[in-house]
C-alpha positions as CSV (number, residue, x, y, z in Angstrom):
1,X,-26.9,-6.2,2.1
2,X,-26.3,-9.6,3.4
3,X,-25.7,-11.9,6.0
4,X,-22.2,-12.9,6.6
5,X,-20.6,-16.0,8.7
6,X,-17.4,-15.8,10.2
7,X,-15.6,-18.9,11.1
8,X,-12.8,-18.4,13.5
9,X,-11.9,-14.9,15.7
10,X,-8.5,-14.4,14.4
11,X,-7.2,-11.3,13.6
12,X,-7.5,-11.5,9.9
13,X,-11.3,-12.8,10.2
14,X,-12.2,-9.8,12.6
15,X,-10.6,-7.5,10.0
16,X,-12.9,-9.1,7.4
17,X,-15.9,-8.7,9.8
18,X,-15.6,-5.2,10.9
19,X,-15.0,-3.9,7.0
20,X,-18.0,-5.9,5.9
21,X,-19.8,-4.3,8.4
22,X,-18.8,-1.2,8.2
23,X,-20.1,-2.0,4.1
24,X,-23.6,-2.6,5.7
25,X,-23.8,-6.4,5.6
26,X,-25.0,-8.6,8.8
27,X,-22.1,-9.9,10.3
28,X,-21.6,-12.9,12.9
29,X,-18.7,-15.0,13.9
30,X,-18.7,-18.6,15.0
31,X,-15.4,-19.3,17.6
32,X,-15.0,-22.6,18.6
33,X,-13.1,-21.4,21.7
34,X,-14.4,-18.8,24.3
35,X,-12.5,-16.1,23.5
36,X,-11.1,-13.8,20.4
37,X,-7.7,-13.5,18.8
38,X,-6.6,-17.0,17.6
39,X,-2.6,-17.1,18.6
40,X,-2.9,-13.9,20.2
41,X,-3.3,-14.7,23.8
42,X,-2.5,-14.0,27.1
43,X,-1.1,-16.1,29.7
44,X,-1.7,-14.3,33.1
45,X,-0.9,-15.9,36.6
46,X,0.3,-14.3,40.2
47,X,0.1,-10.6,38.9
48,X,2.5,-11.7,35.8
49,X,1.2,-10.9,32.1
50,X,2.5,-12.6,28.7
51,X,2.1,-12.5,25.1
52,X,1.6,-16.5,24.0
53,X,1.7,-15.6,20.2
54,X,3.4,-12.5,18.6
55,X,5.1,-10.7,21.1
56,X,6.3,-7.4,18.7
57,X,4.3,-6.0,15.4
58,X,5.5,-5.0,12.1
59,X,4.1,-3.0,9.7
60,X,1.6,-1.3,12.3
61,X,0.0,0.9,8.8
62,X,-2.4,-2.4,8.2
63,X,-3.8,-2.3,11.1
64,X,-4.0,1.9,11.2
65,X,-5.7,1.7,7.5
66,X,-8.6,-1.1,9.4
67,X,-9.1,1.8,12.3
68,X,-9.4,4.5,9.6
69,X,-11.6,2.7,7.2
70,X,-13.8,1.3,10.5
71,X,-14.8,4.3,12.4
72,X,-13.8,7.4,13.6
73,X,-11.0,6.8,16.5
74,X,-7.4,6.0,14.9
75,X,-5.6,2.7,16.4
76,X,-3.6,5.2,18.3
77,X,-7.1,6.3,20.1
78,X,-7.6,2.3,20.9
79,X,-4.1,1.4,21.9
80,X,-0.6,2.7,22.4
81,X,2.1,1.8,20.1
82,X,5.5,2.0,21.4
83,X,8.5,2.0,19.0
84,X,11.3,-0.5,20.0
85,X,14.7,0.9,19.9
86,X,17.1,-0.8,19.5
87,X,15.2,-2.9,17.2
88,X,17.1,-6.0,19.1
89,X,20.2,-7.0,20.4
90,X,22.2,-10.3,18.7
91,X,24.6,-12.5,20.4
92,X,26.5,-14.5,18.6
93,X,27.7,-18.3,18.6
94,X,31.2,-16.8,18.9
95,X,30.3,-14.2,21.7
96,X,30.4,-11.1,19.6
97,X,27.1,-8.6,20.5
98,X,25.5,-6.3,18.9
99,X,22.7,-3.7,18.9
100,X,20.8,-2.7,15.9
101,X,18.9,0.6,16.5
102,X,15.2,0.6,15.3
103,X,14.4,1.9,10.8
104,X,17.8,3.5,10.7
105,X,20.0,2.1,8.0
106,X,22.7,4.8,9.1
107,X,22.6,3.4,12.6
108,X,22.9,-0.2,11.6
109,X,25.6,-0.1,8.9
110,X,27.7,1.9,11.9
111,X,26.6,-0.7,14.6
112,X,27.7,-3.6,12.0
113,X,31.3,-1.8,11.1
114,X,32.0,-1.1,15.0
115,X,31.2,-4.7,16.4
116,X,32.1,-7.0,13.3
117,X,34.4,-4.9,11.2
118,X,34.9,-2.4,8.8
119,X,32.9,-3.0,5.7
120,X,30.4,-5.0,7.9
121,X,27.9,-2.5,8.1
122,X,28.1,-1.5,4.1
123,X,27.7,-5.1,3.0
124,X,24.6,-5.0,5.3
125,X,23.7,-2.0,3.5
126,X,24.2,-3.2,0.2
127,X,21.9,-6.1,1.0
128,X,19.0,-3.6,2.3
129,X,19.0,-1.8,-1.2
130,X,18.6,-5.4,-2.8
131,X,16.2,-6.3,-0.3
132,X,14.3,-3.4,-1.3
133,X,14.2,-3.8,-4.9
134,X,12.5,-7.5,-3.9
135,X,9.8,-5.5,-1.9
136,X,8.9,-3.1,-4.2
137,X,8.5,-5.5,-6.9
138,X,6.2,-7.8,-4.1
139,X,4.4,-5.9,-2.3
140,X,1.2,-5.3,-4.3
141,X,0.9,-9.1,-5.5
142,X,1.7,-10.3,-2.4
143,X,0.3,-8.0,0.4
144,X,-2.1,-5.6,-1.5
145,X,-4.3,-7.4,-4.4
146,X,-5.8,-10.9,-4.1
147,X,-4.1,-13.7,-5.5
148,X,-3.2,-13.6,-9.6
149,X,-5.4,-15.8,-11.6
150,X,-1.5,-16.9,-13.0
151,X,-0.1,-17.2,-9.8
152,X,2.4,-19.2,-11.4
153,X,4.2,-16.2,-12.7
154,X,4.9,-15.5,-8.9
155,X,6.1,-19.2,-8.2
156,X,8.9,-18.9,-10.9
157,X,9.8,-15.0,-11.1
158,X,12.6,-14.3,-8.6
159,X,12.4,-10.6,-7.5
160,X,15.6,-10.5,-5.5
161,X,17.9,-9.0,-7.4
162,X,21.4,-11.2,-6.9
163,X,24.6,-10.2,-7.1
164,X,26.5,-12.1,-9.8
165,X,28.9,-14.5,-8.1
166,X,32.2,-16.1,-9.2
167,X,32.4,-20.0,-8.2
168,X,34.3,-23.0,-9.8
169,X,34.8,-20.6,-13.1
170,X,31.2,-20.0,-13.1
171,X,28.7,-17.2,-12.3
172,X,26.3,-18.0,-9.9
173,X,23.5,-15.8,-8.6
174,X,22.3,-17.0,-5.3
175,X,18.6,-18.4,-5.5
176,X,18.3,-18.9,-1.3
177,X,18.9,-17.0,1.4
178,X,21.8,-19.0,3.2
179,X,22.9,-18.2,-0.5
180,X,22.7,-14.3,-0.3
181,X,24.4,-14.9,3.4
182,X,27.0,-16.9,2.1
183,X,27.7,-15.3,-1.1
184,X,27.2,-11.0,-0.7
185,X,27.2,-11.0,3.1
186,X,30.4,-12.9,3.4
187,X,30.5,-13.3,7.3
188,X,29.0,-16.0,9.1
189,X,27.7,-13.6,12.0
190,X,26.0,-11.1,9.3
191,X,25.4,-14.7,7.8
192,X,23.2,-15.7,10.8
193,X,21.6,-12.3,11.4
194,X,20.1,-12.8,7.8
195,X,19.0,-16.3,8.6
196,X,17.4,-15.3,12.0
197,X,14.7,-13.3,10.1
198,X,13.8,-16.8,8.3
199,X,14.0,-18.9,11.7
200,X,12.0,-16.7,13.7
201,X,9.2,-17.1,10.4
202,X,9.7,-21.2,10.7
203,X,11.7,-20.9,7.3
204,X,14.7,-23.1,6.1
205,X,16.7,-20.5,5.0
206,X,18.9,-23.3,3.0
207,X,15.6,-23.8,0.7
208,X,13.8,-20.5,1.3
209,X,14.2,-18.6,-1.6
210,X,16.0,-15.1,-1.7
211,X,12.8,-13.5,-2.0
212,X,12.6,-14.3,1.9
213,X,15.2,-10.9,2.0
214,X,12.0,-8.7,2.6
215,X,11.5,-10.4,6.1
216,X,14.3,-8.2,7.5
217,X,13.8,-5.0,5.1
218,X,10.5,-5.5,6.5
219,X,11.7,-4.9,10.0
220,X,14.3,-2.3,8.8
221,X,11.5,-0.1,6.8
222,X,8.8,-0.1,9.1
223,X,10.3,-0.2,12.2
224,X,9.5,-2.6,15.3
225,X,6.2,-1.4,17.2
226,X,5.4,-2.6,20.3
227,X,1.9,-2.7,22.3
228,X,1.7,-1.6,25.9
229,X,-0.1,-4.0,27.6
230,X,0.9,-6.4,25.3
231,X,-0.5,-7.3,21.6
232,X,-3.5,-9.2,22.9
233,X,-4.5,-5.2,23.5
234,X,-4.7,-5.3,19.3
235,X,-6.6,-8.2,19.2
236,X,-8.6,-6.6,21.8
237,X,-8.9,-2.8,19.7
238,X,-10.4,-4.9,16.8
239,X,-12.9,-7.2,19.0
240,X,-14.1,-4.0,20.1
241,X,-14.3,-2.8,17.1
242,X,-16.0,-5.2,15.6
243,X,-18.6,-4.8,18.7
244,X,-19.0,-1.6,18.0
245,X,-19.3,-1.7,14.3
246,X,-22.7,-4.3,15.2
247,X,-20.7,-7.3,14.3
248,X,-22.2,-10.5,16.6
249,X,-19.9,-13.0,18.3
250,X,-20.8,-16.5,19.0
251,X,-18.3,-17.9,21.3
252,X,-18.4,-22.0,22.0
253,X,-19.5,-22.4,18.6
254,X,-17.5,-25.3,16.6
255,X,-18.2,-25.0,12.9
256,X,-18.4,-29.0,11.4
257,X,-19.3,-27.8,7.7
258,X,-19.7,-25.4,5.2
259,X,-23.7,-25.5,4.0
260,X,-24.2,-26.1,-0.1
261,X,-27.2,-24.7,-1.8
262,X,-27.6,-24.4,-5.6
263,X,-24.1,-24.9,-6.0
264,X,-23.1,-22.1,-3.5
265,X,-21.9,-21.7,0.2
266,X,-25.2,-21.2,1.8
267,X,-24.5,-20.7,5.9
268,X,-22.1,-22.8,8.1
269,X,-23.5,-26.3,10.6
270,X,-22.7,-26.1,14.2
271,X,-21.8,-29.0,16.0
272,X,-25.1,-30.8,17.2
273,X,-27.0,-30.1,14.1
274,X,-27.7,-26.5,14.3
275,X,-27.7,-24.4,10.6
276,X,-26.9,-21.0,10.9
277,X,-27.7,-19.6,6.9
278,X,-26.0,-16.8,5.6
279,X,-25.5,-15.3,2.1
280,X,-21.2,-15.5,2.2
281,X,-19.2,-17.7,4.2
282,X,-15.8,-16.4,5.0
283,X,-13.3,-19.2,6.9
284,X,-10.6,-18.1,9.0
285,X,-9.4,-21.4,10.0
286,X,-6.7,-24.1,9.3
287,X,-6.8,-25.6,6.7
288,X,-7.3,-28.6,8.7
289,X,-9.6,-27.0,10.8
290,X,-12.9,-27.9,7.5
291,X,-13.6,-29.9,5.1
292,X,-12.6,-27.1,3.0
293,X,-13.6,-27.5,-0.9
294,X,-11.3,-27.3,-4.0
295,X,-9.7,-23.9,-4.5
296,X,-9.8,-22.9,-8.4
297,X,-6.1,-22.6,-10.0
298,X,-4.5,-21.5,-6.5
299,X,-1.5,-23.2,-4.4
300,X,-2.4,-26.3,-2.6
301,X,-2.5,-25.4,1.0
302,X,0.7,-25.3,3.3
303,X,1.8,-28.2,5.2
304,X,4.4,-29.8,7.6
305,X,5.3,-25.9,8.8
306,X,6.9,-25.6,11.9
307,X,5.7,-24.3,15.6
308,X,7.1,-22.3,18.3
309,X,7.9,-23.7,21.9
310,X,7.4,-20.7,24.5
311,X,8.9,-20.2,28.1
312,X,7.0,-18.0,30.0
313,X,9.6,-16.7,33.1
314,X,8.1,-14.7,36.2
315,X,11.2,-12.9,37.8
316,X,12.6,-11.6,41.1
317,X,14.1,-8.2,40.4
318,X,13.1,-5.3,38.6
319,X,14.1,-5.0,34.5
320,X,17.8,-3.0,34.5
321,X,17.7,0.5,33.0
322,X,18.1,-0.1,29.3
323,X,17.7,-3.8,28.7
324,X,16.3,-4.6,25.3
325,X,13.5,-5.8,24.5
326,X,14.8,-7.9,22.1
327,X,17.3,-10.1,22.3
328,X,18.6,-12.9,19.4
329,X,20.8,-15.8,20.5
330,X,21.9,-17.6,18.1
331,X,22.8,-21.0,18.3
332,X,26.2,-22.8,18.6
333,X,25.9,-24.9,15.7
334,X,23.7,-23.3,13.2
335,X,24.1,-26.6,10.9
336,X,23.3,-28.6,13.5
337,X,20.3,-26.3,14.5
338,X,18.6,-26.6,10.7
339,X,18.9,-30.1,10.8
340,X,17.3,-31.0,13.7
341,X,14.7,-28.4,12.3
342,X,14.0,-29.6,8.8
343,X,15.9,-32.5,8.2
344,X,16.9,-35.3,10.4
345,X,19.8,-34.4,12.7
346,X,18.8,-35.3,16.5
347,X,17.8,-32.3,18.4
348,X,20.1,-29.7,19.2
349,X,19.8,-26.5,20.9
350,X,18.6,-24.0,18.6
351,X,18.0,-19.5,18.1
352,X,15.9,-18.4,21.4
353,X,14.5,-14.8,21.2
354,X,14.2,-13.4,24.3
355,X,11.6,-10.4,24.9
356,X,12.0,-8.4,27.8
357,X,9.2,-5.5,27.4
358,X,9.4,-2.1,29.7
359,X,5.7,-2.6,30.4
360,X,3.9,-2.1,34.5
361,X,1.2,-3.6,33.2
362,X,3.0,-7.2,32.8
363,X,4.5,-7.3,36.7
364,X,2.9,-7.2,40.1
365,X,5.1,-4.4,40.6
366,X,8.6,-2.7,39.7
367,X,10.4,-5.4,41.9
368,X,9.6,-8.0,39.2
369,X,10.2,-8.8,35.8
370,X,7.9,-10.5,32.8
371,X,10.0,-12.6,30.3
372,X,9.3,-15.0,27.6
373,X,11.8,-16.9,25.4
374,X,10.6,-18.1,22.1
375,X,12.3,-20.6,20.1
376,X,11.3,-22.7,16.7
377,X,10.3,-26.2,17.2
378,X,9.4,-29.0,14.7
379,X,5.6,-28.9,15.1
380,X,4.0,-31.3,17.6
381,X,6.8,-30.8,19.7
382,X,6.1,-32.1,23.4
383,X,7.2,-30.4,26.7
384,X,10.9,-32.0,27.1
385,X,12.5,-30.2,29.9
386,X,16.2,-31.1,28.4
387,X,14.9,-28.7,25.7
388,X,13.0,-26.2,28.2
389,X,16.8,-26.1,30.1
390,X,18.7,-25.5,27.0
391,X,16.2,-22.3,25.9
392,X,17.2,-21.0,29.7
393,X,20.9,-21.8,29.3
394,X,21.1,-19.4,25.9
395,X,18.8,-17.1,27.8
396,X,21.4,-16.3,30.3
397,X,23.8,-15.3,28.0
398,X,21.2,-12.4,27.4
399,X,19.9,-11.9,30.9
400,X,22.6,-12.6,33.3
401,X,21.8,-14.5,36.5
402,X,18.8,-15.5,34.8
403,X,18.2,-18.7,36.8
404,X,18.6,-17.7,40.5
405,X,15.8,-14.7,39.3
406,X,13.1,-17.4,38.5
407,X,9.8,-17.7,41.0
408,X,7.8,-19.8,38.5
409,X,8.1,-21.1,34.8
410,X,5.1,-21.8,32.3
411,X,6.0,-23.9,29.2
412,X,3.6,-23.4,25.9
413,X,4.2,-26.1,23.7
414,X,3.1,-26.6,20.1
415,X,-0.5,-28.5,21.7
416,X,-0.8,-25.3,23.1
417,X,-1.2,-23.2,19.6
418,X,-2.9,-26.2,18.4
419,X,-5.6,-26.0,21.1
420,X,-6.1,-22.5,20.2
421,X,-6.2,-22.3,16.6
422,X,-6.9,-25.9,15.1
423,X,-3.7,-26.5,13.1
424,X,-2.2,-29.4,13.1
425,X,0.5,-29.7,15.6
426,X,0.4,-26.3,16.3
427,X,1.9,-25.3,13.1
428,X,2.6,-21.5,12.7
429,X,1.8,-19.9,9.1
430,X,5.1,-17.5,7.8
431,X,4.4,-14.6,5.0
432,X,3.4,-15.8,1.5
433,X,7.2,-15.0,-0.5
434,X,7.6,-15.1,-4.1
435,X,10.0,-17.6,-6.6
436,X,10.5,-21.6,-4.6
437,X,8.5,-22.6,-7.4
438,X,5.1,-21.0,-5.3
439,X,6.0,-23.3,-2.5
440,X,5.4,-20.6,-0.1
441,X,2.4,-19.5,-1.7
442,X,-0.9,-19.7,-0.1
443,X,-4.4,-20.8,-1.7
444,X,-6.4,-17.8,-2.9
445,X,-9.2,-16.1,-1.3
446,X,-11.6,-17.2,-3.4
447,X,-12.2,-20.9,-3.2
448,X,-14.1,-23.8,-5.8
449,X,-17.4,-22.8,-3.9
450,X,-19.0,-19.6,-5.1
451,X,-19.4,-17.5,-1.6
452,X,-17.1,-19.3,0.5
453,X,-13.8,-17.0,0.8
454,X,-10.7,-17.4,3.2
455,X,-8.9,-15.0,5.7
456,X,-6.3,-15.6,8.1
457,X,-2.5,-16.9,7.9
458,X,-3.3,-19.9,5.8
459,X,-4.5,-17.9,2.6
460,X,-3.1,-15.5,0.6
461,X,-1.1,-13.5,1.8
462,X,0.2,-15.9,4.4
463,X,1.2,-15.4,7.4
464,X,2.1,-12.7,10.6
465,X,0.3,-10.4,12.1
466,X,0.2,-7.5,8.9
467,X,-0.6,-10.1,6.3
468,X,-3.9,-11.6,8.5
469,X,-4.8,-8.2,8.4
470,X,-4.1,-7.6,4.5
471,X,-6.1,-10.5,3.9
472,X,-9.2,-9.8,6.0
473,X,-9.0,-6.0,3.7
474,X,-9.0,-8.6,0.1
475,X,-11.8,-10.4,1.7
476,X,-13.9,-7.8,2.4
477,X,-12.9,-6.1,-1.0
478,X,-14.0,-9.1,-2.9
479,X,-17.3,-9.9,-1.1
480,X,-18.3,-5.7,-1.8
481,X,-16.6,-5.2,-4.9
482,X,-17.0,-8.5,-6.6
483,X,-14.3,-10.4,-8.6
484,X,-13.0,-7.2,-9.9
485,X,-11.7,-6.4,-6.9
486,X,-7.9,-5.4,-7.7
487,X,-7.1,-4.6,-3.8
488,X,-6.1,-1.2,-2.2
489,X,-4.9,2.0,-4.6
C-alpha cells in the first residue's frame, strides 16, 4: 500500500484519512494550525463552552457509516447524539411564533395550520413531497458518487418538480426558491421559513435555484441531531479515530506546494523547504489555501460566498425548562436583508439563529447559561458593534431579558473562520445543489494532476458537515478503487 498526505484536519480530510487507513495505506496529515477540525472549534473561557462552527448536525448516517467502516465501536460508542425536538422555533417579522417538532411531517403541517392558518400546514406539506422528489432524484450524484464526467447534465437538469403557475396569461414554473415561496407557498411567513434554510447555507434564495428545496427536506427527513458536549466532540470521535486507526498528525505544518514528479503529485513542501514524499496527495483546503492545478472538465471553484458573524453570550441564570434549542428570527425587512447580503443595499439587520443547547458541560454550573447567535454576513465582515447590537436586539425577541443576563460577550468575525481554515474572508462553503447552470457545483475530486484528489467543503459534494464527510468516503473510494469508483451501493 502507499503513503498518503493529508493537507488540512477538516472533517472531510480526517474521513479520507481514517478510510485509507483502514485500506492499509500510510497515512499522515499536514495542519497548518495546532489543532484538528477546521471550522469546528471550541471557544472556551470562565467555565463557559461554545460551538464556533456548526452548532447542530444533519444527516448524522454519514458519519455512523465512517465509524462502521473504521473500526469496531459505533459513533454512538464515541459520542452521544441527542435529537432536537422541536426541530426550532421561528419568529416572525410580524410577531407570529411557531414551533416545528423534530422528522414529523404530521406535527409540522398541524403546527403550520394552528399558528398561520388553515391550509398552512398542507401547503407546507405539499412542498415536502416536491422537495422529496428533488432529493431522490439528487442524492446519488450529489452526495453518493464522485462527480459525473458530464457534470453539465447536473448544471442544466432541474430536479424540483414545480407546480405549474398561472401569471400575466402565462404558465410559469418557478426556477428559484423565493419562486417556490412566492408561488406554491403563498404566505410570506411560510415564504421566509423556506428562505431561512437558504440563508443559514449563505444562499440568495432569489438566484438559488429550486433545487435548494432539499436543504429543509433535509432537516425534515433526517431529523436535527445534536452533540453533547458540543460538535467539536465529532471532530474529536474522528481525530481519535484516525489516531487509533495509525493515521499520523503533523500539527504546525503549513503546506506551500504540491510536489510534481513524472507528471504526478509526488508528496507535499513544507514551509522552510522541507519535502515530505508520498504516493497520493489528498487537499482539504481552500481553494485559496494552494496553488491548486487545473481540474479536468469540473466546475471552476466557488467564489465571493458568504461568512457567518458569531456572538458568543455567557449568561446569569439557568436555561428555563423547555427553551429551544433553536430559535429563527427572521428579519424585519427580508428585501432589505438580501440586499445588503448579495447586492448593494447598506447594511441592515438581518436572520439571527439563536442556539440555546440543554448541555452541563457548556456552563460553570446550572445557574448559568451558554448561548451563541449566528447570523450571515458578507464575507470579510469586521467586528462593528452597531451590527453585534442589532444580532442582541432580535435575540431578545427569543430570549427575553436577554441583555440584563449578559456577564461577558465574544464576537467571531469572518477573520476568525478565515484564521482557521484559509478561505478568503472567512467564506463558508454551502451543499453542492443541482440546475443554476452548475453554479453551485463544486470542482471534482479528481484534479488535472494524476494523484492529487480533494476533500472538504470546497469539492464535490460541497459543503456542511454530511457532505465533508461524503466526500472524504469518494476520496478514499477513488484512491482504493481507482477511477471506477461509482461511490457507495
Amino acid at each position: 500500500m502507499g503513503r498518503i498526505a493529508v493537507i488540512g484536519a477538516g472533517l472531510g480530510a480526517m474521513a479520507a484519512a481514517a478510510r485509507l487507513a483502514v485500506a492499509g495505506h500510510r497515512v499522515t496529515v499536514y495542519e497548518r494550525t495546532e489543532t484538528y477540525g477546521g471550522a469546528v472549534r471550541r471557544f472556551e473561557r470562565d467555565g463557559f463552552a461554545f460551538d464556533t462552527g456548526p452548532g447542530l448536525l444533519p444527516l448524522p448516517a454519514v458519519y455512523r457509516d465512517l465509524f462502521v467502516k473504521t473500526g469496531k465501536e459505533p459513533l454512538e460508542d464515541c459520542v452521544e447524539l441527542v435529537q432536537v425536538d422541536p426541530s426550532a422555533r421561528h419568529v416572525f417579522a410580524d410577531g407570529t411564533a411557531i414551533s416545528l417538532p423534530n422528522a414529523s411531517r404530521t406535527g409540522v403541517v398541524t403546527a403550520l395550520d394552528e399558528a398561520l392558518g388553515p391550509g398552512a400546514g398542507q401547503r407546507w406539506g405539499d412542498f415536502l413531497v416536491r422537495a422529496r422528489e428533488a432529493w431522490d432524484r439528487t442524492r446519488r450524484p450529489l452526495l453518493e458518487e464522485p462527480l459525473w464526467p458530464n457534470w453539465q447534465v447536473l448544471a442544466e437538469r432541474e430536479p424540483y418538480p414545480s407546480v405549474p403557475h398561472k401569471k400575466l396569461l402565462r404558465t410559469r414554473r418557478a426556477g428559484t426558491l423565493a419562486e417556490v415561496g412566492a408561488w406554491e407557498l403563498r404566505d410570506e411567513r411560510l415564504a421566509a421559513l423556506l428562505e431561512s434554510h437558504a440563508l443559514a447555507y449563505g444562499l440568495d434564495p432569489r438566484a438559488a435555484p429550486a433545487s435548494a428545496a432539499v436543504l429543509p427536506y433535509l432537516e425534515h427527513a433526517f431529523g436535527t441531531w445534536y452533540v453533547r458536549g458540543g460538535l467539536r466532540e465529532l471532530a474529536r470521535a474522528v481525530y481519535e479515530r484516525c489516531v487509533k486507526r495509525r493515521v499520523a498528525f503533523v500539527f504546525g505544518a503549513e503546506v506551500t506546494g504540491v510536489v510534481e514528479k513524472d507528471g504526478r503529485a509526488a508528496g507535499v513542501e513544507l514551509a522552510g523547504g522541507a519535502v515530505a514524499d508520498a504516493d497520493f496527495v489528498v487537499a482539504g483546503v481552500a481553494p485559496d489555501a494552494l496553488g491548486r492545478p487545473a481540474l479536468e472538465g469540473g466546475p471552476a471553484p466557488r467564489r465571493g460566498l458568504p461568512s457567518r458573524l458569531t456572538v458568543l453570550l455567557a449568561l446569569r441564570g439557568g436555561r428555563p425548562e423547555g427553551a429551544a434549542h433553536r430559535t429563527v428570527v427572521h428579519a424585519p425587512d427580508r428585501s432589505a436583508e438580501l440586499e445588503a447580503l448579495f447586492g448593494s443595499g447598506p447594511a441592515a439587520p438581518g436572520t439571527v439563529t439563536v442556539l440555546r443547547p440543554d448541555d452541563p458541560a457548556l456552563v460553570p454550573d446550572s445557574d448559568h447559561e451558554a448561548v451563541a447567535l449566528v447570523s450571515t454576513v458578507p464575507a470579510g465582515t469586521a467586528d462593528d458593534p452597531v451590527r453585534t447590537e442589532q444580532m442582541i436586539t432580535a435575540a431578545e425577541r427569543a430570549v427575553p431579558g436577554l441583555r440584563d443576563r449578559i456577564l461577558w460577550q465574544q464576537v467571531r468575525t469572518p477573520a476568525d473562520i478565515a484564521e482557521e481554515t484559509g478561505a478568503a474572508g472567512g467564506a463558508v462553503p454551502p451543499p453542492a445543489l443541482a440546475a443554476g447552470a452548475g453554479d453551485l457545483l463544486y470542482p471534482s475530486n479528481i484534479t488535472g494532476l494524476p494523484g492529487l484528489f480533494t476533500a472538504g467543503g470546497w469539492s464535490h459534494p460541497g459543503g456542511g458537515l454530511p457532505h465533508a464527510g461524503m466526500s472524504g468516503a469518494l476520496v478514499a473510494g477513488l484512491i482504493v478503487e481507482g477511477p471506477e469508483f461509482r461511490g457507495s451501493q
